[in-house]
N, C-alpha and C positions, 0 to 999 in steps of 0.2 A: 807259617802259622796257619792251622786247619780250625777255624772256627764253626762251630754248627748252631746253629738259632732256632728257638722256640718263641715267636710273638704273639702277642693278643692287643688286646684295646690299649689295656692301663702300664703291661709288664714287657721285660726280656728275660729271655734265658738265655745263656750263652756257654757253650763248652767248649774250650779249649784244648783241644787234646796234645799239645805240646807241652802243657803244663798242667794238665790233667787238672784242670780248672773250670767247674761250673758255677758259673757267677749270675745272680737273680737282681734284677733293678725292678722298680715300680710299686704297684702292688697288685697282688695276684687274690683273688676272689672266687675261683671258678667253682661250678655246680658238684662237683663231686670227684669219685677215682674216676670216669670213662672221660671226664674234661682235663683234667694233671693225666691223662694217658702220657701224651707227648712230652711231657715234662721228664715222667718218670722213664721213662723208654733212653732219654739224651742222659737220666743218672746212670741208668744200666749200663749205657753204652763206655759213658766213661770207666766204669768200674770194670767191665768185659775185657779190659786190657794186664787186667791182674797189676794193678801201677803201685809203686813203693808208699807213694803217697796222693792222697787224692783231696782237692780241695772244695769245699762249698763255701761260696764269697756271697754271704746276705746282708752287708754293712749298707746297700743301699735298696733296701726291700722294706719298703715302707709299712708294709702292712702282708701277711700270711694268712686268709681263715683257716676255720678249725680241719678244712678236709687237706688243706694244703700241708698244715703240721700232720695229719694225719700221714698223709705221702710220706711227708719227710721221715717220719718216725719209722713206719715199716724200711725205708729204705736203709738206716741205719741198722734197727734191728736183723735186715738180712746179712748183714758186714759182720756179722758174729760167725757166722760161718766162711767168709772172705778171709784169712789168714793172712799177715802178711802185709796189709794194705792200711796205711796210718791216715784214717779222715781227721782233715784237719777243715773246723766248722769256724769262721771270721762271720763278727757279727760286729754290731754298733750300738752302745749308751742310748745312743740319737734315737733308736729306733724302741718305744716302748713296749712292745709285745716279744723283743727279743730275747730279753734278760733273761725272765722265768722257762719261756716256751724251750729256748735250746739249752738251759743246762739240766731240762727232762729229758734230754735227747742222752744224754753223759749216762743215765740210767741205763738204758738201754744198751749202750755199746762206753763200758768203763774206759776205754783206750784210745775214744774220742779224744782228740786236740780241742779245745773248745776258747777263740780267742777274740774277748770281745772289749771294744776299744770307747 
């Protein structure tokens, strides 16, 4: 199993590339796109593999601000041109910013998996 990690104070990021699995815990706050660089850089890299399916696991991601959904959105909306490649977005009830925030995300790329528990 090849794990690759993004840390900060509050959060993790973690990709798994054997399951083509990036998994977000904590909650993430930061200043803007040049701070989610690194974040964004470990989606690209998962997705740079052309994979059948690719997962984003935010069931325990307490909290997102707006530049982090910002991240996220443009990273979806580039998947529109990714052929091929089925994102599958896991999300959590528990988690109140999730509900509305990810199934905006379904807008953007209609063939989003979008499953929240």
């Amino acid at each position: 199993m090849t794990v690759q990690e993004v840390k900060g104070e509050d959060y993790v990021v973690e990709y798994d590339s054997d399951s083509t699995t990036v998994k977000f815990r904590g909650e993430l706050a930061l200043g803007g796109p040049k701070e989610y660089a690194p974040i964004n850089a470990l989606l690209a890299e998962a997705i740079g593999s052309s994979p059948d399916v690719m997962t984003i696991d935010l069931r325990e991601l307490a909290f997102l601000n707006s530049s982090g959904i910002s991240m996220l959105s443009k990273f979806v909306l580039g998947l529109r041109k990714q052929k091929g490649t089925q994102l599958v977005i896991l999300g959590s009830n528990d988690m109140p910013w999730q509900g509305k925030s990810l199934k905006n995300l379904q807008k953007f790329l209609p063939s989003l998996k979008l499953e929240i528990e």
